[in-house]
C-alpha positions in Angstrom: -4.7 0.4 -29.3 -6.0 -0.2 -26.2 -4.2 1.8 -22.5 -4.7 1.3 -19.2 -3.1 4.4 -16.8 -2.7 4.4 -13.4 -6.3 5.8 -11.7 -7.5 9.3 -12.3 -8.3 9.8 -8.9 -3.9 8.5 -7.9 -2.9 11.3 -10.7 -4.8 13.8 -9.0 -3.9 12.8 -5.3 -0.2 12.9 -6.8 -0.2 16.5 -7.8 -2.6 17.8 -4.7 0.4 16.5 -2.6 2.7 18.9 -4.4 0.8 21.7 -2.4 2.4 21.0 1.1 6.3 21.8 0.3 5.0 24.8 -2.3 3.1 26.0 0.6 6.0 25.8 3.1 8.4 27.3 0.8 5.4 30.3 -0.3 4.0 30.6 3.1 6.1 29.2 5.7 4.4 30.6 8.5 1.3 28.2 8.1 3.5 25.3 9.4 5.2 27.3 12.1 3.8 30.9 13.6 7.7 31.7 13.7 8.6 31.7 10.5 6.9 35.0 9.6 10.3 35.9 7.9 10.2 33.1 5.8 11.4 29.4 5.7 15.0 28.7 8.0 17.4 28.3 6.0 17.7 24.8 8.1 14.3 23.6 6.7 15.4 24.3 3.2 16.9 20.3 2.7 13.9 18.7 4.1 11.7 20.6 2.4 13.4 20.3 -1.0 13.9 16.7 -0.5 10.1 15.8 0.2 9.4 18.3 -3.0 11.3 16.0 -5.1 9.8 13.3 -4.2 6.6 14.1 -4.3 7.5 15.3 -7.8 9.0 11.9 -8.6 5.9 9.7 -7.7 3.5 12.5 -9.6 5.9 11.8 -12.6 5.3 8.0 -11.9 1.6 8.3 -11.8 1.3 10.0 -15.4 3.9 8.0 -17.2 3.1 4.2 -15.9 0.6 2.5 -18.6 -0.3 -0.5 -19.8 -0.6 -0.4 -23.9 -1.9 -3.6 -26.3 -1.7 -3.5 -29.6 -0.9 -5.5 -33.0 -1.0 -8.6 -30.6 1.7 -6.8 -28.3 1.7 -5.9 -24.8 3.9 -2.9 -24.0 4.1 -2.2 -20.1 6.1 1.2 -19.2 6.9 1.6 -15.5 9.1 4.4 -14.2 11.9 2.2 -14.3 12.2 0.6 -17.7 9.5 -0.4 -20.4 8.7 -4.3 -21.9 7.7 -5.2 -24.6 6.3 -8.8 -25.7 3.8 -10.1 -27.2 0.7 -11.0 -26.1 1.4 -15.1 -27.4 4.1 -15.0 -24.8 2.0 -14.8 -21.8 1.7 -17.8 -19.8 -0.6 -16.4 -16.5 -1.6 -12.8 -15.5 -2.1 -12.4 -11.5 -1.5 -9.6 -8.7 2.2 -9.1 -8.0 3.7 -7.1 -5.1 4.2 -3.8 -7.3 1.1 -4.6 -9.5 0.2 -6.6 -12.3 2.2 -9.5 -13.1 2.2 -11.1 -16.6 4.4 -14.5 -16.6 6.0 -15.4 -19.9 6.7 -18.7 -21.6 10.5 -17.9 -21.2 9.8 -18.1 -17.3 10.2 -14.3 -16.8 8.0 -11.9 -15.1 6.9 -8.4 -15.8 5.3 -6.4 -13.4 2.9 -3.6 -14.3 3.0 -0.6 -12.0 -0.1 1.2 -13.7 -2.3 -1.7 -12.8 -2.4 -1.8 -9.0 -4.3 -5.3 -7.7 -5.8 -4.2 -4.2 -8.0 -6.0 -1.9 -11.0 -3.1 -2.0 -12.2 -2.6 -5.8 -15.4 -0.7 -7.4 -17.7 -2.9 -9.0 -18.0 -6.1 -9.9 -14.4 -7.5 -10.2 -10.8 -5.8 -10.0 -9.5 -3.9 -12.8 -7.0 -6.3 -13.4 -8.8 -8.8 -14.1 -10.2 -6.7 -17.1 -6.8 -5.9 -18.3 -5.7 -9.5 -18.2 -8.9 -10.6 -20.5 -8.3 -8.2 -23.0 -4.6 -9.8 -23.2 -5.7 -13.1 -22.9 -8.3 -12.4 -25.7 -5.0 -10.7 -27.9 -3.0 -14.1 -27.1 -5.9 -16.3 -28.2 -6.5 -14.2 -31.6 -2.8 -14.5 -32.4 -2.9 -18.6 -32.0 -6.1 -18.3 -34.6 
């Protein structure tokens, strides 16, 4: 089985950004010199509220993947998982919230894990990786 995760380096930025509301909720006065006595109790919803975000998009960044295997394609984004396989796939391109397979039904799944943006390291994008190794699944399957 092959997986593609969203980037090492997005995981990590997605838990370093937890720090900010733990630090205003363990040391308050680091925001604000007033708050020695610890956090208002007016800046208690805010804060909460960016914690659980925060904690919703780290959650996003270490469950999105990409799987293929046995000539399937299994893309699991925060918000519901697909599964096809890899004969189905028509085209593979960038999408607005990542990489988008098109399937011979017409449909489209979008793959949050894979991110397509305009700055890349090396030679091509990484999507364009991901979509030969499906492409190479879809042709093996047709054999």
């Amino acid at each position: 089985m092959k997986a593609w995760r969203v980037r090492w380096w997005v995981r990590i930025l997605s838990v370093a950004a937890l720090a900010f509301p733990v630090a205003g909720f363990l040391a308050p006065s680091w925001f604000n010199p007033t708050w020695e006595e610890g956090l208002p109790a007016d800046q208690w919803p805010w804060l909460t509220g960016i914690f659980v975000v925060l904690l919703v998009v780290m959650w996003a960044a270490f469950y999105a993947r990409v799987e293929l295997a046995g000539g399937h394609v299994r893309v699991v984004n925060p918000w519901r998982t697909h599964t096809f396989s890899a004969r189905e796939v028509v085209d593979t391109r960038p999408g607005r919230f990542g990489l988008e397979f098109e399937l011979s039904s017409g449909r489209k799944v979008a793959a949050f894990a894979i991110q397509c943006t305009l700055v890349y390291i090396g030679e091509e994008p990484r999507w364009v990786g991901v979509a030969r190794a499906v492409e190479a699944a879809r042709d093996a399957g047709r054999l």
